[in-house]
N, C-alpha and C positions, 0 to 999 in steps of 0.2 A: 504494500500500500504506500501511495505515496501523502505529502503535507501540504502540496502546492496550492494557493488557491486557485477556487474556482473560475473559470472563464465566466462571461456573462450569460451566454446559451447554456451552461449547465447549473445554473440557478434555478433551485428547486421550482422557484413558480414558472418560471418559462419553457421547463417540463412539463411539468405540468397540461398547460397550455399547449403547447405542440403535437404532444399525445392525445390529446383531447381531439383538435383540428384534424390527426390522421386517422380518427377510429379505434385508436390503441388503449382509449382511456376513458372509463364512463364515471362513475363519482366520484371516485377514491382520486387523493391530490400526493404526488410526490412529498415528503416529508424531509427528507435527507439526500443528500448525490456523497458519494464517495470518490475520490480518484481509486483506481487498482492499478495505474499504469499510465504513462508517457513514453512515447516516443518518436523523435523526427523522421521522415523521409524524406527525400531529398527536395520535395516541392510542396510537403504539408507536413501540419503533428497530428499526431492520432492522439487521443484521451480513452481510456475503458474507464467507464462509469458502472457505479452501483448503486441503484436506485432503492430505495424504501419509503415504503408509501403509508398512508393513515387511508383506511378504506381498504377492501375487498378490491385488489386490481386486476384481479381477472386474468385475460392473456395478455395483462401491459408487460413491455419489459423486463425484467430484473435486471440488466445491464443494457447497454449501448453503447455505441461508437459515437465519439465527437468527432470531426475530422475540421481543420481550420487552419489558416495559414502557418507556414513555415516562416518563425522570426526573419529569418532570411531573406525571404524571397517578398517583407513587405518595403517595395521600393517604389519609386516615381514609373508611370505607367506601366506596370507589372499585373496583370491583370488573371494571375492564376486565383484558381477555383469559381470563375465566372463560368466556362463551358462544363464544368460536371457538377454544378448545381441548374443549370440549364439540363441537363442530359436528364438530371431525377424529374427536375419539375416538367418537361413535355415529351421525353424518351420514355421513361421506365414505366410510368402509370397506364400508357395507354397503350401496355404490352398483355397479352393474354396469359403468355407462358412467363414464370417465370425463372429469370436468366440474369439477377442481378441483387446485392442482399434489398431488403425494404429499408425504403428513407421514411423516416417521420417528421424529418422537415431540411430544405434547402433556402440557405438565404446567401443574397450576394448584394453585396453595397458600395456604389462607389460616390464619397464624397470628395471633390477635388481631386487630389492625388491622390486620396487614401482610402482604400480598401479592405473591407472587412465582409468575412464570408464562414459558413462554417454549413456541417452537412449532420445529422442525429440519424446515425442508419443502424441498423440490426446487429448487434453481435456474435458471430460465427465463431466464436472462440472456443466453444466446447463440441461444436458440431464441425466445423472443416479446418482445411491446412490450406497450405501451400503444397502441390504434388511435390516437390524436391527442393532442396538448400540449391538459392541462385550460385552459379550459373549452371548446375549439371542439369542437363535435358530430362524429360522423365521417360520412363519406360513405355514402352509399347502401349500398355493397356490403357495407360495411365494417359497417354498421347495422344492416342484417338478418343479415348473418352474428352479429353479439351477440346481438340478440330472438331468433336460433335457438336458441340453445345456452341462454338463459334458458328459452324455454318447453321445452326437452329438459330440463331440470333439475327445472323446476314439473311438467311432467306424470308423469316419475318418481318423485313423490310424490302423485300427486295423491290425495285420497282414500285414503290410503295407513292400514290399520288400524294401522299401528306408532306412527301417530300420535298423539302422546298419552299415550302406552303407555310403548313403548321410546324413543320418539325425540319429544323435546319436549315441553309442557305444555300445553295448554289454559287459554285464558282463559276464569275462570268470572264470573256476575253481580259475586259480589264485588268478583274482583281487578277486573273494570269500573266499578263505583261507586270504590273505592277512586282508580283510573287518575282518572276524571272531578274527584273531591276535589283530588288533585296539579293536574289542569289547573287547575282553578279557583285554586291558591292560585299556583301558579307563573305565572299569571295576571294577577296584582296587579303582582307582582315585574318583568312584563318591562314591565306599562302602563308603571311606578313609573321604569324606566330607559329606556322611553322618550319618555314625557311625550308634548308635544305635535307628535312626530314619530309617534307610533301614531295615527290619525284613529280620531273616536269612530265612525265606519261601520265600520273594523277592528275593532274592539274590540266593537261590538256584535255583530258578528258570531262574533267567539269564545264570548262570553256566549251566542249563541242554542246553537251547537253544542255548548256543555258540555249546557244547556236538555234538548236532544231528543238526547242522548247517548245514555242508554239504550235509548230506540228505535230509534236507526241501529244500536244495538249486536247487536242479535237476528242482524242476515246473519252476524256472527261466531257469534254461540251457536249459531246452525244447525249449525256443522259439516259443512256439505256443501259442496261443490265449494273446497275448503282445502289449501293444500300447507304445503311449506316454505318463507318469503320469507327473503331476502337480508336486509335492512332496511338497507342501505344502497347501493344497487344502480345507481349512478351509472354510465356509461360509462368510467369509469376506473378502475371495480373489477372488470376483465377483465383478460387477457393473452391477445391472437391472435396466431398467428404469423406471424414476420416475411416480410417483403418478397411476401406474399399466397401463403406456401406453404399447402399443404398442411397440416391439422393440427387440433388441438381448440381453441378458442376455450374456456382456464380462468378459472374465478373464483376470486374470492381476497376477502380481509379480510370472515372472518364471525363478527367482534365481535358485532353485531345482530339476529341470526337469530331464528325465530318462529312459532309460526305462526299463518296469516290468510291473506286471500286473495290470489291471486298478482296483483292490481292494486297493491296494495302496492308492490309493486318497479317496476311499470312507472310508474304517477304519479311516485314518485320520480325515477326515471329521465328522461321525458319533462317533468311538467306543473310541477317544482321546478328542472329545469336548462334548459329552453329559453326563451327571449322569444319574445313571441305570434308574429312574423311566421315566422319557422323554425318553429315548433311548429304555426300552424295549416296549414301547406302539408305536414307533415311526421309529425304526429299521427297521423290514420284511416289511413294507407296504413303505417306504423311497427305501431298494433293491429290491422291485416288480417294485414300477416304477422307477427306474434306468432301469432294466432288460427287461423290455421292450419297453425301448428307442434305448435299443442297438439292440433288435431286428429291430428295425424299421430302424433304421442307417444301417442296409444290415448285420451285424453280423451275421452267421451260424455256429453251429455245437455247441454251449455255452450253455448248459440250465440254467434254474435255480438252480438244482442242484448244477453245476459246481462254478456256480457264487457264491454261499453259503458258499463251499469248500474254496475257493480262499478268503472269505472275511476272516473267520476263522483266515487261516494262515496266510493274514496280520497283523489283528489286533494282532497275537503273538510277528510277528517279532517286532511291532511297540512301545512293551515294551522299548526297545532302544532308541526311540524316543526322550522321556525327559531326559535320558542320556545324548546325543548329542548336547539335546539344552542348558543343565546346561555347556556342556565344551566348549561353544561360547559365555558364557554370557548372552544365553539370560535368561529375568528379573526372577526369583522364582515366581510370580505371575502367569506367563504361566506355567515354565516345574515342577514346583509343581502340579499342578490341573491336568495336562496331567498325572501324574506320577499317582495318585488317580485315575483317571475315566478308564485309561486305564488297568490297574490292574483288577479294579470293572468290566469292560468288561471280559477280561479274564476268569473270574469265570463264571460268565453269561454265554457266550459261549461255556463253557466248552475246550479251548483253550489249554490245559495240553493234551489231550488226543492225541493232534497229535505229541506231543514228544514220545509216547510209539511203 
């Protein structure tokens, strides 16, 4: 247990209150919040709470998740935790299956510069894990049980008209020229820090893909065959449950969400976190059954072909990847390794051929 105090959203009456507003909570009123736990990630703090109430609470809680900014990351136009408090309040509710824990309440506030935000969601702490200690990949079972529940998630939106609409935005030409401008100048910046550890074959290779940007850009303005990605969809932004019971395999932390095509999340997934020798024994048989999950979630007119295509071109765009994550600070330990394996994909794939 910890002494800390309390944030303002885990103040007993605002519990209260929140549980009430999600259905979680009928007379009975929070009494007490406990801390049991603190600790940072690299772009939020988590809090485990334990709640005790005055009243018969039913099926409220006994614990919950705070989730709220990382001291860190509260800076001048910094705008984490606006897109995964978005993702709870018009993503997750108006899902049938679910694929993600329960929020009892999302808030996000920007006054002037300053930012404050926090998410009250279910705690999985006695019912799921993490499949494996980051970075080891998980086992087979373990593996396709996660590609499940992602392509149940993607084909639930697939093609979905809300899209765009109600639920997310559309990237238009613009905001794509504009995207490729950033690349290019954030571009300078990371040659500039990395000197002559960037090889000019890397580098020329980022230059060609700003190059013929706009044209790989079109599969996105199509709009067709598009869900909703994760954008950060790593093996270890799941929770399955434990000891191989029974149960939903949720996702969680959706800072990054988007939408584009559902190869997005698998390149990341696969062709940024594995080395070639796992990856190529572990790859096509990993996109087979994805690919026929999504059949089975009602997907039509996608073959495997398509799906092949579409991973291809992500894993090129995804070169960027650890670009983006060195100019937010995250640790050299990640967007090092990403910058290596994702590269070593590239080749693999033969990934150059679609710039021609």
């Amino acid at each position: 247990m910890t002494t800390e105090p309390l944030p303002s959203a885990a103040e007993p009456t605002h519990l209260t209150e929140a549980l009430r507003r999600a259905g979680a909570l009928g007379d009975a009123r929070v009494r007490a919040v406990e801390v049991i736990s603190t600790r940072p990630t690299i772009l939020s703090h988590i809090v485990r709470l334990r709640l005790d109430y005055d009243g018969a609470p039913g099926a409220a809680p006994a614990t919950l998740i705070l989730k709220t900014a990382h001291p860190a990351r509260r800076m001048p136009g910094w705008n984490a935790g606006r897109q995964e408090v978005a993702f709870y309040n018009q993503v997750a509710g108006a899902m049938q299956r679910r694929v993600v824990p329960r929020c009892f309440e999302g808030h996000w506030e920007k006054q002037g510069e300053d930012v404050t935000w926090h998410l009250l969601l279910e705690d999985l702490t006695e019912s799921h894990a993490a499949a494996t200690a980051w970075p080891v990949p998980p086992a087979t079972a373990q593996r396709e049980r996660i590609l499940a529940a992602w392509a149940q998630f993607h084909a639930a939106w697939w093609d979905d008209p809300r899209l765009g609409s109600s639920v997310g935005t559309w990237s238009d030409r613009d905001g794509m020229t504009r995207y490729l401008e950033r690349f290019s100048e954030e571009l300078k910046r990371f040659s500039d820090r990395l000197g002559d550890r960037l090889s000019r074959e890397r580098r020329d290779l980022y230059e060609q893909l700003i190059a013929a940007g706009a044209r790989l850009n079109e599969r996105t303005l199509g709009r067709r065959h598009m869900t909703i990605v994760h954008g950060d969809a790593h093996f270890w932004n799941c929770f399955v449950p434990k000891d191989g019971a029974d149960g939903e395999v949720l996702l969680f932390d959706w800072d990054s969400w988007r939408l584009d095509p559902a190869t997005d999340d698998l390149a990341y997934m696969m062709a940024m976190h594995w080395y070639p020798e796992f990856r190529q024994r572990v790859e096509k048989p990993a996109l087979d059954c994805y690919h026929a999950e999504l059949l089975a979630g009602g997907v039509r007119g996608y073959d495997r072909a398509a799906l092949g295509n579409d991973y291809r071109l992500s894993v090129l765009w995804h070169i960027a990847t650890p670009m983006w994550q060195a100019s937010i600070n995250v640790p050299p330990v990640i967007w090092w390794n990403n910058l290596e394996r994702i590269f070593m994909a590239v080749d693999d794939l033969d990934c150059r051929d679609l710039l021609s």
